[in-house]
C-alpha positions in Angstrom: 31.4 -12.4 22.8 27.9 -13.8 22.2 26.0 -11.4 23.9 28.1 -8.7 22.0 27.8 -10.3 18.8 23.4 -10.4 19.9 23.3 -6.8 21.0 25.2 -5.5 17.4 22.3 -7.9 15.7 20.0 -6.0 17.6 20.8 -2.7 17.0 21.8 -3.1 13.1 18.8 -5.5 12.4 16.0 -4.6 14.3 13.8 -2.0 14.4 15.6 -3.3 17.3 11.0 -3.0 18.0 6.8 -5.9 15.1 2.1 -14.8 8.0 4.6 -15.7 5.5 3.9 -12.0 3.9 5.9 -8.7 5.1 3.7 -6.8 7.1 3.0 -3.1 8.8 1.6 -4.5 11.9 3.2 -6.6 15.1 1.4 -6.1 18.6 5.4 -6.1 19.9 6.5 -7.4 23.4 7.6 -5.7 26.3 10.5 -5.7 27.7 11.8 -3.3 30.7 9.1 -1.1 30.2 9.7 -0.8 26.3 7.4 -2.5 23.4 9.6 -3.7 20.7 8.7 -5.3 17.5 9.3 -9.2 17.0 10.2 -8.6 13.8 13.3 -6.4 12.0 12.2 -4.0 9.4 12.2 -4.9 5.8 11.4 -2.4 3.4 10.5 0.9 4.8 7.2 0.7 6.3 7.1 -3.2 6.8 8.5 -5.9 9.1 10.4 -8.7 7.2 7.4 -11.8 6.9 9.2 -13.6 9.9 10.7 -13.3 13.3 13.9 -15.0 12.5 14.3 -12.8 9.0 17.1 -10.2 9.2 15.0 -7.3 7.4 17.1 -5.0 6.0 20.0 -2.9 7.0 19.7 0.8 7.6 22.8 3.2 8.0 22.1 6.3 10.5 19.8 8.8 9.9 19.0 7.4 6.3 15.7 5.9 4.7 17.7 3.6 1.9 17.7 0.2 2.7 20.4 -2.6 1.5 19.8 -6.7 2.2 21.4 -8.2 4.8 22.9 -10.5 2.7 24.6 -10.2 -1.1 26.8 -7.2 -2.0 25.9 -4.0 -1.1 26.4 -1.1 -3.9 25.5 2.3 -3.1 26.6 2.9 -0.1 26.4 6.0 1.2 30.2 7.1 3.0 29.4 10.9 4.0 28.8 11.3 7.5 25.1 11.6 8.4 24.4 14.9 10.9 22.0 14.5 13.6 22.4 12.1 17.1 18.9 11.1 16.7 16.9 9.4 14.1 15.0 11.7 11.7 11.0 11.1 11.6 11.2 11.6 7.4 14.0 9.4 7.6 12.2 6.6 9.6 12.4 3.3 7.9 9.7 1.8 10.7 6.2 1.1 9.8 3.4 3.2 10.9 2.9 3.7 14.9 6.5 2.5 15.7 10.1 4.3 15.6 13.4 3.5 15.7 14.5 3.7 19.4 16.3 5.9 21.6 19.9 5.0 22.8 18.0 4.9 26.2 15.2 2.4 25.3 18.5 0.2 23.5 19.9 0.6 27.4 16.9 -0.7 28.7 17.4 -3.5 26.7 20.7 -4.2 26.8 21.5 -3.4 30.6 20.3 -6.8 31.8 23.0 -8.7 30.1 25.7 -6.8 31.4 24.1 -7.0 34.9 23.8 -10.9 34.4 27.5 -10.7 33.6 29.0 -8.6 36.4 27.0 -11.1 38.8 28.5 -14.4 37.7 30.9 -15.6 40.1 34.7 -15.0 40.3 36.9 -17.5 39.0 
């Protein structure tokens, strides 16, 4: 349930890709062939000021940003269209993108590997 719990965090936090002030650059690290960030994204166009910092939450397809913490008003409850991430309606900061539902395999396969390999009780 952990690593379920660490892959949602991943993919609602992140740009699931990179100073105590929010920033547009990280050099990222790589992982399975992918660069991601080490840091979520914040406001659109900037990674929150610190690894551990959740950035912001995006829904699907959509710019607008809520915390990750506090009440959320606004929310948007139509369905978005699209099953890829619009480039106008990016929320990453220059050079990096949200990623693919491959590149989020890449990064996610591992654990279920590591799992299926444990020994049988």
């Amino acid at each position: 349930m952990k690593k379920i719990t660490l892959i949602m965090a991943i993919i609602f936090a992140y740009a699931m890709f990179v100073t105590a002030q929010t920033s547009t650059t990280d050099t990222g690290v790589l992982i399975n062939g992918v660069t991601w960030a080490t840091r979520n994204v914040d406001m659109p166009g900037t990674f929150a000021a610190m690894p551990q910092n959740a950035g912001m939450f995006y829904q699907w397809n959509r710019k607008k940003a809520w915390p990750a913490t506090g009440e959320v008003t606004h929310w948007d409850a139509t369905i978005p269209e699209g099953d890829t991430w619009a480039k106008a309606n990016d929320p990453c900061p220059k050079g990096w993108r949200v990623p693919t539902p491959n590149e989020i395999s890449t990064l996610i396969s591992p654990i279920f590997a590591a799992d299926n390999q444990s020994p049988s009780k």
